[in-house]
C-alpha positions, 0 to 999 in steps of 0.5 A: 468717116471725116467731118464735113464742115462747110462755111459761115457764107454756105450757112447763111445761104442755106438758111436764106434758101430753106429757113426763110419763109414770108407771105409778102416774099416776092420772086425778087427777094428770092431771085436775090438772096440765090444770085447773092445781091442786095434787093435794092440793086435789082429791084429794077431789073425788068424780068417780063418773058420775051425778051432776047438773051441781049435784052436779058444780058444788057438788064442783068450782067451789064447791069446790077449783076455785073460785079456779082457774077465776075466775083461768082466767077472767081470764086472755085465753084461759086458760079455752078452752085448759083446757077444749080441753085437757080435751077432748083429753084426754077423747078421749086424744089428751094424756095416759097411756094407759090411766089414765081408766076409763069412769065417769071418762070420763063425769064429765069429759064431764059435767063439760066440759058444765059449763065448755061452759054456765057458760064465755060468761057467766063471760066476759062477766061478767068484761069487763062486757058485758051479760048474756042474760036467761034463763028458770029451768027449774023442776024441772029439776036437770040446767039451769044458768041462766046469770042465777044462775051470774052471781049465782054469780060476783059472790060467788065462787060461793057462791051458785051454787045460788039460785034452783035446786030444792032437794035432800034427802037422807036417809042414816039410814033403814036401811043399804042405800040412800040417798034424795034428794027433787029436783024433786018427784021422789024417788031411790034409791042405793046407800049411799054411791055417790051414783047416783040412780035415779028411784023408780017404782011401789011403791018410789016409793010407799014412799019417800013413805010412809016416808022423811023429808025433813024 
């Protein structure tokens, strides 16, 4: 039987990911040592439930894990093992115990269908195979085309939202709510917590009487 011999860098992320037990882990400083980021870095990364997968991408892959992911990318096989690696740990088979409350479950389970749908292309684009050839869902905030992620990964990300519905947010009409208008569609949320509720009835009709966009 050969010898299976890994590296200092699989080492060091094995120990990090089984050995490293601390009562005062949070699900940053794990979420962290997987992705292979400083905590410093995504320390602000806003990691609330309900967010959509371009409220996701802007805060994670635009952001903080711009330079991670791309390297991830290039690396041979660097991007599945994060993103099996994220799985594990969503399903608590690596990782502290007890560290991951249910809305930070559901942001990482968002958050690996945002690797799962973006994943391939970054692939392909990075080897220089040819691309599909995808239709843009109009309207549809949730739909990532992968034609635009391509665009995205030519200037680094920056561009990730082209050719996606644009957002507008008011924040200062009163103290109370904050309103969003997406796809022709129009939002409500608490203030400051950034879960979008769609608006129906009278409460629809006011926010398009009353709230500006502009």
């Amino acid at each position: 039987m050969g010898r299976f011999i890994i590296t200092e860098e699989e080492k060091s992320r094995i120990r990090g990911l089984y050995e490293y037990v601390d009562e005062s882990d949070t699900f940053l400083d794990q979420f962290s040592r997987i992705y292979g980021v400083p905590l410093e870095e995504i320390s602000n990364i806003n990691v609330s439930s309900g967010q959509t997968q371009i409220d996701i991408a802007k805060n994670t892959l635009m952001g903080p894990l711009k330079e991670v992911t791309l390297q991830h990318v290039r690396d041979n096989g660097s991007f599945d093992k994060v993103l099996n690696q994220l799985k594990s740990y969503q399903n608590g088979q690596i990782g502290v115990k007890g560290v991951m409350n249910e809305e930070q479950k559901l942001w990482l389970n968002d958050f690996i269908k945002l690797l799962e749908s973006m994943g391939p292309q970054l692939v392909r684009f990075w080897k220089g195979l040819p691309q599909e050839k995808v239709s843009v869902k109009v309207g549809d905030p949730n739909y990532v085309p992968s034609t635009e992620v391509l665009q995205s990964v030519n200037s680094g990300l920056d561009r990730y939202s082209q050719g996606l519905s644009q957002e507008k947010i008011n924040t200062t009409n009163d103290r109370t709510y904050d309103y969003k208008l997406s796809g022709g569609k129009y939002y409500y949320s608490l203030k400051g917590q950034n879960k979008w509720i769609e608006a129906n009835g009278k409460g629809l009709e006011s926010i398009k009487s009353k709230i500006n966009f502009s």
